[in-house]
C-alpha positions, 0 to 999 in steps of 0.5 A: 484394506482401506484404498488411498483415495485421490481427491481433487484439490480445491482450486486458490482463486485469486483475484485480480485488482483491476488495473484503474484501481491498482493505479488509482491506489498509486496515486493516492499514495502519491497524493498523500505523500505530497499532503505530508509535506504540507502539514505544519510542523505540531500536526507532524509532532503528533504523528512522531514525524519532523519535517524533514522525515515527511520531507524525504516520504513526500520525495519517495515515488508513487511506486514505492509503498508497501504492498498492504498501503495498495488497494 
């Protein structure tokens, strides 16, 4: 009769951002939330956006982005 056999688990290595990226990648967003705002209004039109959508995501802070926008 086969025995049951426990075999160790592979161990999930996660690694960790630094934190200077992790911040370095907030502020990018910050800083490119700020350059929407900035761009003329056919540039936002091509983007799908109006003024003041792009207005309202510059007012968003820098700790409001989705987790796939971070570094």
């Amino acid at each position: 009769m086969p025995r049951d056999i426990a075999l160790p688990r592979a161990r999930v290595v996660r690694r960790r951002t630094p934190l200077l990226s992790r911040l370095a990648g907030l502020f990018a967003v910050a800083r490119q939330r700020r350059k929407l705002a900035d761009l003329d209004d056919h540039l936002l039109r091509d983007l799908g956006l109006t003024k003041a959508e792009a207005i309202d995501e510059a007012r968003r802070g820098f700790w409001d982005a989705p987790n796939h926008w971070r570094l």
